[in-house]
C-alpha positions as CSV (number, residue, x, y, z in Angstrom):
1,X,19.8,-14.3,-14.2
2,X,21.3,-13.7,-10.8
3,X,21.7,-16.6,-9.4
4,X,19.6,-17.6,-5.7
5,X,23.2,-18.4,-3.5
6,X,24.6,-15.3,-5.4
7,X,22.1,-12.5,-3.7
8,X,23.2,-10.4,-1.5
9,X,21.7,-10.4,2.3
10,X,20.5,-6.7,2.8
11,X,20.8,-6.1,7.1
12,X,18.7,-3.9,9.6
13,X,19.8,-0.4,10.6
14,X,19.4,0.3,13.7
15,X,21.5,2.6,16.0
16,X,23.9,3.8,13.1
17,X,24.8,0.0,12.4
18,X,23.9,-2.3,10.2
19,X,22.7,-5.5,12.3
20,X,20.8,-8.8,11.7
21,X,17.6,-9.5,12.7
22,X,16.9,-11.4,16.1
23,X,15.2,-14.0,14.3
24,X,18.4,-14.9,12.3
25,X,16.4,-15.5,9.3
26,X,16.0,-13.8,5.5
27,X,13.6,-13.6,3.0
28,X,13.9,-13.5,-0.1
29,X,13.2,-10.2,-2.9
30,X,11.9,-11.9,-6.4
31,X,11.8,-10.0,-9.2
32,X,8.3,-9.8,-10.9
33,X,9.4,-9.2,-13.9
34,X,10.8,-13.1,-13.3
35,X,9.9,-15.1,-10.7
36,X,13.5,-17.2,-11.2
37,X,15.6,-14.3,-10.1
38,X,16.1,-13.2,-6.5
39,X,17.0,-9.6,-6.2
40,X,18.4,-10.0,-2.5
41,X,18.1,-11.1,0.6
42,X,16.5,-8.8,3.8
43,X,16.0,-9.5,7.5
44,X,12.9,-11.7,8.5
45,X,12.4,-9.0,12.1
46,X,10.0,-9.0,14.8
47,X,9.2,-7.0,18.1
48,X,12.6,-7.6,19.7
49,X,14.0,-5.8,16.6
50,X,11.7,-3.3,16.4
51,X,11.9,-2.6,20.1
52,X,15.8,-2.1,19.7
53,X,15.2,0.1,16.7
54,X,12.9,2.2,19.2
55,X,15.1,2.6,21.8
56,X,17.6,3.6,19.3
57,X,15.4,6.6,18.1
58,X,14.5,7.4,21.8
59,X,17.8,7.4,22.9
60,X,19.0,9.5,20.0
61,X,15.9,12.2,20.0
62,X,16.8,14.3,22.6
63,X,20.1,15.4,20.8
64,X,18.7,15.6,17.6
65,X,16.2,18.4,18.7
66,X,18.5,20.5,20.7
67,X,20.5,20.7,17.4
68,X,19.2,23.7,15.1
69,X,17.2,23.3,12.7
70,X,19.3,24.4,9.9
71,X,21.7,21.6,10.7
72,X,19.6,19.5,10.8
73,X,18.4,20.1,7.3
74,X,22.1,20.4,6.1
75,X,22.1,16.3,6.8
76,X,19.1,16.2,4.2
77,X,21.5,18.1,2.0
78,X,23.9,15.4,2.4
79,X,21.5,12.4,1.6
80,X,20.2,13.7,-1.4
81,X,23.6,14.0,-2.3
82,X,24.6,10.6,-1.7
83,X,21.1,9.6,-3.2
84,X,21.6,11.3,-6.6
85,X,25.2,10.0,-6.5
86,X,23.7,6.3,-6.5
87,X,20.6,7.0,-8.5
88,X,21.6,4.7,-11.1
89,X,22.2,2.2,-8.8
90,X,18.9,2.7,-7.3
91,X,16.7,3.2,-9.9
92,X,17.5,-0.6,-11.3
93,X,16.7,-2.4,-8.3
94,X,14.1,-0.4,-7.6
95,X,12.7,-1.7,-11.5
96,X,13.6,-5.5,-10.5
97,X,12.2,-6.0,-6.9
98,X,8.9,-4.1,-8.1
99,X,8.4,-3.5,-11.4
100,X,8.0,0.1,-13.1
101,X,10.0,0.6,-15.9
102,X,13.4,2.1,-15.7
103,X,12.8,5.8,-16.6
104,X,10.2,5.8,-13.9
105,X,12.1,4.5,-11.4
106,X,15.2,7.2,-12.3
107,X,12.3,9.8,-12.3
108,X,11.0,8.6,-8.3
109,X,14.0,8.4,-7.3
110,X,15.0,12.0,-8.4
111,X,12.0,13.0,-6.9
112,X,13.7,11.4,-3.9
113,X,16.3,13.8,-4.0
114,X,13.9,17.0,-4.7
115,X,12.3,15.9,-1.3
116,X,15.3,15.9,0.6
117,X,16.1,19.7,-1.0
118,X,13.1,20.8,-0.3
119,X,12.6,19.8,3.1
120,X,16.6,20.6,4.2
121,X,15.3,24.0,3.1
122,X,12.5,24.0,5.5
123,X,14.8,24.3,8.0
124,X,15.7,27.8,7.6
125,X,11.6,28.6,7.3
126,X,9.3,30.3,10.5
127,X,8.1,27.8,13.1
128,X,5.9,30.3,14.8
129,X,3.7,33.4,14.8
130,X,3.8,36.4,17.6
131,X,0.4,37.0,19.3
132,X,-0.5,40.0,20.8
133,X,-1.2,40.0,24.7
134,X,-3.8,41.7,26.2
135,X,-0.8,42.2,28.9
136,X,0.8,45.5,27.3
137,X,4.0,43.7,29.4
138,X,4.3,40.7,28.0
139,X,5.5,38.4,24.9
140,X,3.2,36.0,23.4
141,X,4.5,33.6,20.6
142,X,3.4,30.0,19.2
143,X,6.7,27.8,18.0
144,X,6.8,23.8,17.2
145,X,8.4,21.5,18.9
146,X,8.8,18.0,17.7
147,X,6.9,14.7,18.6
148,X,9.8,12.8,19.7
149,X,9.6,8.9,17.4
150,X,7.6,8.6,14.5
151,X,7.3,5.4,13.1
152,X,7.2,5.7,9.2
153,X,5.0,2.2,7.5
154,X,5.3,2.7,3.6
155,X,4.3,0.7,1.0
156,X,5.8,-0.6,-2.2
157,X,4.4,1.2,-5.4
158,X,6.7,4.1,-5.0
159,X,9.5,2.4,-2.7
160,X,11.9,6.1,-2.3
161,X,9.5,9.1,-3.1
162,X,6.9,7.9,-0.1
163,X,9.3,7.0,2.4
164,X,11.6,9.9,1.8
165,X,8.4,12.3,1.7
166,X,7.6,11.1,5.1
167,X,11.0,10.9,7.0
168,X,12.7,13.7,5.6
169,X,10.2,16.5,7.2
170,X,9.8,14.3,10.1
171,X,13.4,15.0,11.0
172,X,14.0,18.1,9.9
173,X,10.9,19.4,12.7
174,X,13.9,17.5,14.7
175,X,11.7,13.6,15.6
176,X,14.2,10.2,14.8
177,X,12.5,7.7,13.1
178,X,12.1,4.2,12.9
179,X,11.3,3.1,8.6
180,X,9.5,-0.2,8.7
181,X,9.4,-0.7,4.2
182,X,7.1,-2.9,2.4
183,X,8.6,-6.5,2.4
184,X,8.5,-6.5,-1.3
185,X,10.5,-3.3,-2.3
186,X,13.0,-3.9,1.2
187,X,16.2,-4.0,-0.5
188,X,15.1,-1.0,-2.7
189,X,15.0,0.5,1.5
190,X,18.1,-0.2,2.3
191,X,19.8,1.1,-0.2
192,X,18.3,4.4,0.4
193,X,18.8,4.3,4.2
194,X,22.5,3.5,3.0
195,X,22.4,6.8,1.8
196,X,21.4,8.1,5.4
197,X,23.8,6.6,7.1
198,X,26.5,8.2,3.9
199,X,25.4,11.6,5.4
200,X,26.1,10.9,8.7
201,X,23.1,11.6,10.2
202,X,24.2,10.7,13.9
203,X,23.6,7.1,15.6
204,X,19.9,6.3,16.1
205,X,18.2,9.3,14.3
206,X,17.3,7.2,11.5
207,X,16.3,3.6,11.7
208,X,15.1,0.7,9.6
209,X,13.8,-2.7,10.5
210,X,12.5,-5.1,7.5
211,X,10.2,-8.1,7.4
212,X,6.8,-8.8,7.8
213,X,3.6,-6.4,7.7
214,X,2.0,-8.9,10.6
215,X,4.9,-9.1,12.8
216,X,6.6,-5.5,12.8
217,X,3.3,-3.5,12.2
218,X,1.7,-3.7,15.3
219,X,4.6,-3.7,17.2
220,X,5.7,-0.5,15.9
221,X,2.0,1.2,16.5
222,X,1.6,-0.4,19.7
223,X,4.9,0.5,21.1
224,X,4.2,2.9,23.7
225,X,7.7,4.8,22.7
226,X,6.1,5.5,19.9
227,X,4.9,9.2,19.7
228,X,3.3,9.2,16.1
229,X,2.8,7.0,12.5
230,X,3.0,7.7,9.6
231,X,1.3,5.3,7.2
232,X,0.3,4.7,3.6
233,X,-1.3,1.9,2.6
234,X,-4.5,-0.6,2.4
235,X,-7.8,0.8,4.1
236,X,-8.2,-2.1,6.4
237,X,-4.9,-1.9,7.6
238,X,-4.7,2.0,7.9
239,X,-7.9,1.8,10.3
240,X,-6.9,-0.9,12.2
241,X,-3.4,1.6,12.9
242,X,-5.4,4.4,13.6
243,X,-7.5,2.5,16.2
244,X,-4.4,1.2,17.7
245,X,-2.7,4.7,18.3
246,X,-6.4,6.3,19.1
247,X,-6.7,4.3,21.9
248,X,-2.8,4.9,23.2
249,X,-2.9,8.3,22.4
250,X,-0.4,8.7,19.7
251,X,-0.8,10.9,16.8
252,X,-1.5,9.3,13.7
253,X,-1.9,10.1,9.8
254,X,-3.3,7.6,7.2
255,X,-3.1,7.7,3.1
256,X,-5.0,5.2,2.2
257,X,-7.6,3.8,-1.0
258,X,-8.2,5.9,-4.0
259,X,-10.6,5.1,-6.8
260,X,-10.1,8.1,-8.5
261,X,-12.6,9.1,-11.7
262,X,-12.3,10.9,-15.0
263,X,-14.6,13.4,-16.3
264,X,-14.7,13.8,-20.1
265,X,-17.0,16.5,-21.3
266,X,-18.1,17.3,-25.2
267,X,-16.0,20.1,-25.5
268,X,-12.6,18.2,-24.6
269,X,-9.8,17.4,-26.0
270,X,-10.4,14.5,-26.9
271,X,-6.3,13.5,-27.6
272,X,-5.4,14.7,-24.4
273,X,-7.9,13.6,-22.7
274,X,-7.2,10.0,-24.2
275,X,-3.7,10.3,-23.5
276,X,-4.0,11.6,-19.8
277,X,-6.3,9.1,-19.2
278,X,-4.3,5.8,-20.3
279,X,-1.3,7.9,-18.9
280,X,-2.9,8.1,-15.4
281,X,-4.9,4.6,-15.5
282,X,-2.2,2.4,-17.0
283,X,1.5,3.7,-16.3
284,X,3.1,2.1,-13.9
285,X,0.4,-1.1,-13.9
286,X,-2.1,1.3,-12.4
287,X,-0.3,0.5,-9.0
288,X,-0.5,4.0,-7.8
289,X,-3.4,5.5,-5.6
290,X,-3.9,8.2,-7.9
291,X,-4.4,6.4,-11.0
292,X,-7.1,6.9,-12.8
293,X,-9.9,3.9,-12.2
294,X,-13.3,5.4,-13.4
295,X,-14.3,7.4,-16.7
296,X,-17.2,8.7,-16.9
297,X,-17.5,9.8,-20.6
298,X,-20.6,12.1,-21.5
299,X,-22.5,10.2,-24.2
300,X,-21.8,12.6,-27.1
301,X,-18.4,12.1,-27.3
302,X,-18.9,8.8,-25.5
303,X,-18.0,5.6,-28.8
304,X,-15.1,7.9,-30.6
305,X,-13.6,8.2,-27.0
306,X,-14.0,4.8,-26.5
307,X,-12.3,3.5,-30.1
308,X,-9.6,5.6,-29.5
309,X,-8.8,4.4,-25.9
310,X,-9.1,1.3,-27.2
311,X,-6.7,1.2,-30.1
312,X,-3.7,3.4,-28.2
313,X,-3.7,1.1,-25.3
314,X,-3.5,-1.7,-27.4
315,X,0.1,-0.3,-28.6
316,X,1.4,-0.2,-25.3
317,X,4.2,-2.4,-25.0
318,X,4.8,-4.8,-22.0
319,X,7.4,-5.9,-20.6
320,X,10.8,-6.1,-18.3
321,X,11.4,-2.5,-17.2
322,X,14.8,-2.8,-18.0
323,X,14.3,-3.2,-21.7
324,X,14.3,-0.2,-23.8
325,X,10.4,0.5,-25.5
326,X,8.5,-1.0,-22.3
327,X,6.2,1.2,-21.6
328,X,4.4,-1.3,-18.9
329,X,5.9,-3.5,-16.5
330,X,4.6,-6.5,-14.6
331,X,2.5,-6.4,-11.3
332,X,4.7,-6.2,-7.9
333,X,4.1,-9.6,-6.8
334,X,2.1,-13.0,-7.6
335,X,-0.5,-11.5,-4.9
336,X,-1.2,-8.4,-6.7
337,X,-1.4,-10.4,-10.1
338,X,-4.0,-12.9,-8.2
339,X,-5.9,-9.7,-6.7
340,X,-6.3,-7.4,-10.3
341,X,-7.2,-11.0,-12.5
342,X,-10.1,-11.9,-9.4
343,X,-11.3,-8.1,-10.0
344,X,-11.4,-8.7,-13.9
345,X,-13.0,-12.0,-13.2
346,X,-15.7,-10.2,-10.6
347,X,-16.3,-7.3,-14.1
348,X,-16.9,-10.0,-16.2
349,X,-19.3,-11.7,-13.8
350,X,-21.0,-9.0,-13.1
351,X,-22.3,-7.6,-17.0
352,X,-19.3,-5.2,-18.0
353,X,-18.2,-5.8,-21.2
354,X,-14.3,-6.5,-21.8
355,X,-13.2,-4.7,-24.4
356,X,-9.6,-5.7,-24.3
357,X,-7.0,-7.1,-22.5
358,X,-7.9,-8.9,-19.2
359,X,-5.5,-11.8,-19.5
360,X,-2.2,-12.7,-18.7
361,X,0.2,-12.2,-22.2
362,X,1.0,-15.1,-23.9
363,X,4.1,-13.5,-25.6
364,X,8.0,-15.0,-25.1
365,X,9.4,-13.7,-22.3
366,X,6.6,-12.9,-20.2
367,X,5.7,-16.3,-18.6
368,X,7.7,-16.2,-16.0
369,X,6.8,-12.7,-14.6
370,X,3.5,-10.8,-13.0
371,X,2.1,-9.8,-16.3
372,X,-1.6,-8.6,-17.0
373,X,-2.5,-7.1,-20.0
374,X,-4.0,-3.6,-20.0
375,X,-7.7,-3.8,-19.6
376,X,-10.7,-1.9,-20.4
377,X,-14.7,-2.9,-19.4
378,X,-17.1,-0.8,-21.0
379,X,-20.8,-0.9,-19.5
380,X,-20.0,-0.8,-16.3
381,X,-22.3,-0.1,-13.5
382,X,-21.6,2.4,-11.5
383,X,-22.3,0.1,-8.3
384,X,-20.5,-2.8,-9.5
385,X,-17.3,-3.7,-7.7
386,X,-15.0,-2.4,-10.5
387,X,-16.3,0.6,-10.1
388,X,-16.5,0.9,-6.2
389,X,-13.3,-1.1,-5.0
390,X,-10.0,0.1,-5.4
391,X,-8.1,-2.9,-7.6
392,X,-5.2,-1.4,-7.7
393,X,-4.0,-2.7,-11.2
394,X,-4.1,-1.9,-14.7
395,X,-8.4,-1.9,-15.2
396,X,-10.2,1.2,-16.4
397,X,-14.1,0.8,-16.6
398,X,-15.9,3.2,-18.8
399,X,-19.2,4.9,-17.7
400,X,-21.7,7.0,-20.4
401,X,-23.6,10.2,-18.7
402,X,-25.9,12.7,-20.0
403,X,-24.2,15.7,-18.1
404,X,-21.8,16.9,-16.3
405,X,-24.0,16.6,-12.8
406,X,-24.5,13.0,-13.5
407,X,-20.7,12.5,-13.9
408,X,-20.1,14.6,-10.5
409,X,-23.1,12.4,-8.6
410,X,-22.2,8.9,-9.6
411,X,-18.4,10.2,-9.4
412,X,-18.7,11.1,-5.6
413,X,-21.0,8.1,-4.9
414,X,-18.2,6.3,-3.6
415,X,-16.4,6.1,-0.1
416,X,-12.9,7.0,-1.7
417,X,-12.2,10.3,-2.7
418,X,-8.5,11.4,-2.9
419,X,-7.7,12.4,-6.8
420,X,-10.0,13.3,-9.9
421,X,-9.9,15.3,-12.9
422,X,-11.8,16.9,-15.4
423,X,-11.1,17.5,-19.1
424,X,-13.2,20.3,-20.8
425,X,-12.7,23.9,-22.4
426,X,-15.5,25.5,-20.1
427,X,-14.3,27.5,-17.1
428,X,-17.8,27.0,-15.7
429,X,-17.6,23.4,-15.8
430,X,-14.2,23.2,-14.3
431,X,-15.6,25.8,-11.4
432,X,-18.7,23.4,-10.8
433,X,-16.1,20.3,-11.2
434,X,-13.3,22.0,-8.3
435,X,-16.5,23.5,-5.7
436,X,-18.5,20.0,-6.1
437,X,-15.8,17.0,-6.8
438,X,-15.1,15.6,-3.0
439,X,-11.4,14.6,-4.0
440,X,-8.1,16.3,-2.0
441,X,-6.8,16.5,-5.1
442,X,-8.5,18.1,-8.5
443,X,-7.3,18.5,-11.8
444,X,-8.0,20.2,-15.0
445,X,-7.1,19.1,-18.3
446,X,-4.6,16.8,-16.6
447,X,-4.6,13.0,-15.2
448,X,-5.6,12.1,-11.8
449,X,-2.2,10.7,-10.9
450,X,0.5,12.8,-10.1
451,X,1.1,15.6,-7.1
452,X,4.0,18.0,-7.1
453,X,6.3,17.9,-4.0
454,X,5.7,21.3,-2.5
455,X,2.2,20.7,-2.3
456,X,-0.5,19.1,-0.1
457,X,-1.2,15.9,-0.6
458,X,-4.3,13.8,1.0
459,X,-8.1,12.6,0.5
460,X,-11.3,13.2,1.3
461,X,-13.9,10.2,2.9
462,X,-12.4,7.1,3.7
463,X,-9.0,8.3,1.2
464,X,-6.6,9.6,4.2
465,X,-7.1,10.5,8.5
466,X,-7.8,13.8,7.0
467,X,-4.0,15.1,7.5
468,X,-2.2,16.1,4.6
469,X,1.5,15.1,3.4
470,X,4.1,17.3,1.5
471,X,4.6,21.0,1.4
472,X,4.9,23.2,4.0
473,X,1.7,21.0,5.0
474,X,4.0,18.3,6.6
475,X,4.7,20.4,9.5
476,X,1.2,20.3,10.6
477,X,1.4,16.4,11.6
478,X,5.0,16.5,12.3
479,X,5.2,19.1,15.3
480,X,3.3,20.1,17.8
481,X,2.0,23.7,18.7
482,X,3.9,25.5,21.9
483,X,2.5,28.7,22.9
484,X,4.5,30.8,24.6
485,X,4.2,33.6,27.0
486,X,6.9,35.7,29.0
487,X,6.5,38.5,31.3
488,X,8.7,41.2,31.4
């Protein structure tokens, strides 16, 4: 147990140094997995921070885009070097200030590098299209210029692939950035922006101020230096940004809520599908916004799919991440634990039927961590709260239907819609399931959670702002459009 005087203070970054926070004061990391240790210490900021953090970028932007694009992405090179240098290191704290087990923190964080690869390499790609004139004496071209600051607001369920998948194309399209982390994953932050500053990017392109949602939020989307944010998060606070920079005039993009079904037909797999399904619903505590929440199970398959859910989830083994065999690890913070247990409370209260887990373990060991035990509610009503708001936690509720419409209507009667999947063997009932599921992201024969990095990635409804992150798709909030026209 590390010991509370024996953590190590974790400072801002802002304007290539490392500086402490106007306020002078820290808060502490806890590790969920025991509320006894503190993984370090990070700065307790507010506006006068984040305003020196801005001026930073602003001061640094102009250089940054004049330099070309290819060396620019030959500094991502550098900090996915440093990055995979220090993944070990990375990869445990990441497990003790939030949670997920080990492997899957080694596997986001090389994801974290993949990012950086692939976006460095987008700096050798087109930026532009030539346009015929009707002027037989004239060029016409488009090409994309930067926005100038982007404020990046991530959250804490994947700590280095979201931020990274947000500041490494916002700089390689040639903005500086300000990071403002989740409080609870901060020190997980730094050590990644360590890695920035290991590359050398140059003295204000990248920037990161810690603390408080309420304090440095608003001051980072209301900051009229601010040209664009970035944003992943709750619903209420991703509208509440998008008003703020809507009514300022700054771009903004929002990933947001998910609540994200599972369609199990007759003709199914019925291993995989179990498999994919605890896989997508259960791994990682369910805090991801494209696990799996809702399974709607047609009702001839409907009782051995549920007996087999049952008993595999019942194997899974909780625990520290750091111990080898957990396949589970705590939630991210007493909050999150208090949030799933009221939703499990609000199932029970409401008719589903538990059919196991929905407690916190009573095993040695676990007491002093954010433990809830897997938990599955069958008759749930498709109007119910479990089934319509996103809990964010390890809580699958099973729902019978007759057909595969009824899955697709009470699937998409909902205000979320960013992943789904389907498991069947019919390629007319994954046609019907791709054209009619209102989801930005679809899969077949595969779980809900998961996106690769060189693709879009956003929701439908209430899910995202309608922009898309990733891929080649990152440009399209990142930039803006120039058109061009020269005559001879």
């Amino acid at each position: 147990m590390q010991a509370l005087e024996k953590a190590a203070t974790y400072l801002n970054y802002i304007r290539g140094e490392w500086t402490a926070s106007a306020t002078g004061q820290t808060e502490s990391s806890i590790n969920p997995a025991n509320r006894n240790e503190v993984v370090g210490r990070f700065q307790s900021s507010d506006a006068r921070d984040v305003d020196l953090a801005v001026a930073a970028a602003k001061a640094a932007q102009q250089a940054w885009r004049r330099l070309p694009a290819p060396a620019r992405g030959e500094f991502l090179y550098k900090a996915a070097n440093a990055i995979e240098r220090r993944l070990d290191e990375i990869a445990l704290t990441m497990t003790r200030e939030m949670g997920k087990t080990l492997p899957e923190a080694k596997g986001e964080t090389a994801r974290g590098v993949a990012l950086l690869r692939y976006y460095a390499g987008e700096g050798m790609r087109k930026v532009g299209d030539v346009i015929p004139s009707t002027d037989g004496e004239a060029l016409m071209y488009t090409t994309r210029v930067p926005l100038g600051v982007v404020g990046v607001i991530t959250p804490w369920n994947f700590p280095v692939a979201i931020p990274i998948w947000k500041m490494a194309p916002a700089l390689v399209y040639g903005n500086t950035v300000v990071l403002k982390p989740a409080q609870e994953t901060s020190i997980t932050a730094a050590l990644v922006v360590e890695c920035f500053a290991e590359a050398g990017f140059p003295a204000g392109v990248v920037n990161l101020v810690t603390g408080r949602g309420s304090l440095i939020g608003p001051a980072l989307t209301d900051h009229p230096d601010v040209q664009a944010i970035t944003f992943t998060g709750s619903n209420e606070v991703g509208k509440l940004i998008g008003r703020k920079a809507l009514e300022r005039g700054a771009k903004y993009q929002l990933e947001m809520g998910g609540k994200n079904p599972v369609i199990v037909l007759p003709d199914a797999d019925l291993q995989l599908a179990v498999e994919a399904t605890i896989s997508g619903g259960l791994r990682s505590t369910g805090q991801k916004c494209t696990a799996t929440s809702r399974v709607f199970v047609h009702k001839g398959i409907y009782e051995q799919f549920k007996a087999l859910l049952v008993e595999k989830t019942m194997q899974l083994k909780l625990g520290n991440g750091l111990e080898p065999g957990v396949w589970m690890g705590p939630c991210s913070s007493e909050r999150q634990l208090d949030t799933v247990l009221s939703y499990i409370d609000k199932g029970v209260a409401e008719g589903a039927e538990l059919l196991c887990g929905g407690k916190r373990p009573a095993e040695d060991g676990l007491a002093d961590g954010f433990y809830v035990e897997p938990t599955i509610f069958d008759k749930v009503d498709p109007a119910s709260t479990i089934a319509q708001e996103e809990i964010f936690g390890p809580v699958l509720a099973l729902i019978e239907v007759g057909s595969l419409q009824e899955a697709l209507d009470k699937a998409n009667d909902i205000h979320l819609g960013l992943s789904a999947s389907i498991f069947t063997k019919d390629i007319g009932s994954m046609l019907s399931f791709i054209n009619e599921m209102d989801a930005g992201l679809v899969r077949v024969n595969a779980e809900t959670a998961g996106v690769e990095l060189q693709a879009p990635f956003g929701g439908m409804k209430q899910s995202s702002s309608h922009s898309r992150e990733q891929g080649q798709a990152a440009m399209e909030f990142f930039t803006a459009v120039k058109t061009v026209f020269i005559k001879a």
